[in-house]
C-alpha positions in Angstrom: 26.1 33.7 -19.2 28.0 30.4 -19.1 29.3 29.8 -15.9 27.9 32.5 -13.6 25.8 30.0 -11.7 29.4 28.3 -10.9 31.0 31.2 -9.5 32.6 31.9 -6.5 30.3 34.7 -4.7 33.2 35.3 -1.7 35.5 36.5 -4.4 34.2 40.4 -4.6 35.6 43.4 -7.3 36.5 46.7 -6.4 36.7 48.1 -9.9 35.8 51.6 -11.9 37.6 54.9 -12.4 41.8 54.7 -11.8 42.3 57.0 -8.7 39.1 56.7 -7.6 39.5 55.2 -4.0 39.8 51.4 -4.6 43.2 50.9 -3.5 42.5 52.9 0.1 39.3 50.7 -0.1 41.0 47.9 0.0 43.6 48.8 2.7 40.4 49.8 4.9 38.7 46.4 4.5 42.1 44.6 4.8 42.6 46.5 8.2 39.5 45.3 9.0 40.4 41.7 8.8 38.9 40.6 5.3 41.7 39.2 2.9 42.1 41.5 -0.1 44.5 41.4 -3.6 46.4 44.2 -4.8 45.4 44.9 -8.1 47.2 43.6 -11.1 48.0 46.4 -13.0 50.0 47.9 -10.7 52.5 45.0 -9.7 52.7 45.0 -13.2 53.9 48.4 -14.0 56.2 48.7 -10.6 58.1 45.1 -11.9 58.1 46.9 -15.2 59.7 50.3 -14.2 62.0 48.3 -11.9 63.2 45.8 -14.3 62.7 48.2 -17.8 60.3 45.8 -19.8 58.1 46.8 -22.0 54.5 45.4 -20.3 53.3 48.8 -19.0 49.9 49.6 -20.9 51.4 52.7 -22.4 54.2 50.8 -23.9 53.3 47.6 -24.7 49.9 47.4 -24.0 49.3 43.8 -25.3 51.9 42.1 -23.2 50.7 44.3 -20.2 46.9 43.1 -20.5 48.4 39.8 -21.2 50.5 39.8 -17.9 47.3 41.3 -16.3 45.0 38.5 -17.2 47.7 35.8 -15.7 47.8 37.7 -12.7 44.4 37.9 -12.0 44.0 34.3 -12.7 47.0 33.4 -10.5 45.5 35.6 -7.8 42.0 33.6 -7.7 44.4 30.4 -7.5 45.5 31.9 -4.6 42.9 32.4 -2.4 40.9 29.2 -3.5 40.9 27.8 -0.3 40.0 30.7 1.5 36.6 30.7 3.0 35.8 34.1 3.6 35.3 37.1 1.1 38.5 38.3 -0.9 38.0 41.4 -2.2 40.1 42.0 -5.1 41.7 45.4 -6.7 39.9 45.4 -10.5 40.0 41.3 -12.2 40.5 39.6 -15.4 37.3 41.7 -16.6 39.3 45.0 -16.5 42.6 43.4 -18.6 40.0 41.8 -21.0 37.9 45.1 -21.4 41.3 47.0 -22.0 42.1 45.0 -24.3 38.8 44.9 -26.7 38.8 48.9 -26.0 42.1 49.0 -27.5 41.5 46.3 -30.5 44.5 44.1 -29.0 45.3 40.6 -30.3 45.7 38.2 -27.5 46.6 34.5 -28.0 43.1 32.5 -27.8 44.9 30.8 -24.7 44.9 33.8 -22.5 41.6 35.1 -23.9 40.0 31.8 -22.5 42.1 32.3 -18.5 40.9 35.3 -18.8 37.0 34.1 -19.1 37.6 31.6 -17.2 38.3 34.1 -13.8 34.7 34.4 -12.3 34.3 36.7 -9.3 30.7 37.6 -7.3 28.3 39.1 -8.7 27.9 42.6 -7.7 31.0 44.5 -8.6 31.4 47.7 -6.5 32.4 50.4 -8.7 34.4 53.5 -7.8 33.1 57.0 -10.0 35.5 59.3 -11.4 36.5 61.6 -8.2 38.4 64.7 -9.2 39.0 65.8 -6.0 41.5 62.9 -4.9 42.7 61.7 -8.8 46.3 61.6 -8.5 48.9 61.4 -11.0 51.9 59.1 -10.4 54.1 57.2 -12.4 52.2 53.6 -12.1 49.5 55.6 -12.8 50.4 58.8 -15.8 47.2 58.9 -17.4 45.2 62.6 -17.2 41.7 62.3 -15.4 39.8 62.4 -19.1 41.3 59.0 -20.0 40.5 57.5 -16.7 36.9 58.3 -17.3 37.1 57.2 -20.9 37.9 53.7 -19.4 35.5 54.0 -16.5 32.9 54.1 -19.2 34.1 51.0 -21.5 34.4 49.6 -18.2 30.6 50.4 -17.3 29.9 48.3 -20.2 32.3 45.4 -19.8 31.3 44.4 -17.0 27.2 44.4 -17.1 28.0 42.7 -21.0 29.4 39.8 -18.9 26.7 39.2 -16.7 27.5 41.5 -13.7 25.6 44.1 -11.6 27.6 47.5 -10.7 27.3 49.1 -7.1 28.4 52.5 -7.4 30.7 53.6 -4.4 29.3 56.7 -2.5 32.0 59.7 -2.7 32.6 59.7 0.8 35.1 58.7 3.6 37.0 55.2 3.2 35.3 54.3 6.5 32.5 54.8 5.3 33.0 53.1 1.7 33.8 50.2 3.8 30.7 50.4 5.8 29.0 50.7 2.4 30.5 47.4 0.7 29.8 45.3 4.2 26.5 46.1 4.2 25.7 46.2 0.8 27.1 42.1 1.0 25.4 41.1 4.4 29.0 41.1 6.3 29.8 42.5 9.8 30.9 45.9 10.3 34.1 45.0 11.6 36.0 48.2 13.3 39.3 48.8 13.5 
């Protein structure tokens, strides 16, 4: 894949099924001292319901992948010169895959940021988890239609060149634990 051997391996995904853990993930490693990035989908739909636009995916879902994709890019801006791991709340890869699941048209411009937004390797993946899927509204989608985009998701990302780690369905401390030593990086307690 073009580019992969130019990618920044301290810039880890925590992607996979919505309401699977990745958000508590990430408040567990952040806790733990490692810088971490909300994911973009979410700012997006809280400015949205705040401010009434349209950009929430069940709206408007081309401006909301479109918005997603400028995020994510704007995010790895961000943290450029941070030298330590970020781990990030789902990437461009997610926006992009929602957006060939759904047959969207997206200027070639923001097709091309989102390519351009290359992350490490292994992406850690969260399964579909029954038993904590919650319902909110940033997040009003049944538990069948988050799987159904776990699944495209499975695909999008191995089609682009990366290798899945699924999460264990366990305790967040020991999710974290998981992710550190799956990536060669210190236990760090809280």
């Amino acid at each position: 894949m073009t580019g992969m051997a130019d990618m920044d391996r301290r810039r880890i995904v925590i992607s996979g099924c919505s309401s699977g853990g990745k958000s508590t993930l990430l408040k567990e490693l952040g806790a733990r001292g490692f810088k971490t990035v909300e994911e973009p989908g979410r700012q997006i739909v809280r400015e949205a319901l705040e401010t009434g636009s349209d950009a929430l995916p069940w709206v408007n879902p081309a401006a909301f992948v479109q918005k997603a994709i400028q995020q994510a890019a704007k995010s790895l801006s961000d943290v450029q010169n941070h030298d330590g791991p970020v781990f990030f709340d789902r990437s461009a890869i997610d926006a992009l895959a929602h957006c060939e699941r759904l047959s969207l048209t997206l200027p070639d411009e923001v097709k091309a940021l989102g390519r351009s937004c290359l992350y490490a390797r292994p992406v850690f993946f969260a399964p579909p988890w029954r038993d904590i899927y919650v319902r909110d509204d940033e997040r009003p989608l049944p538990f069948e239609e988050a799987v159904r985009e776990y699944n495209w998701l499975r695909l999008a990302y191995p089609a682009r060149g990366y290798r899945l780690i699924e999460l264990p369905k366990t305790s967040v401390e020991a999710r974290a634990d998981f992710v550190l030593n799956s990536l060669g990086l210190p236990r760090i307690s809280r």
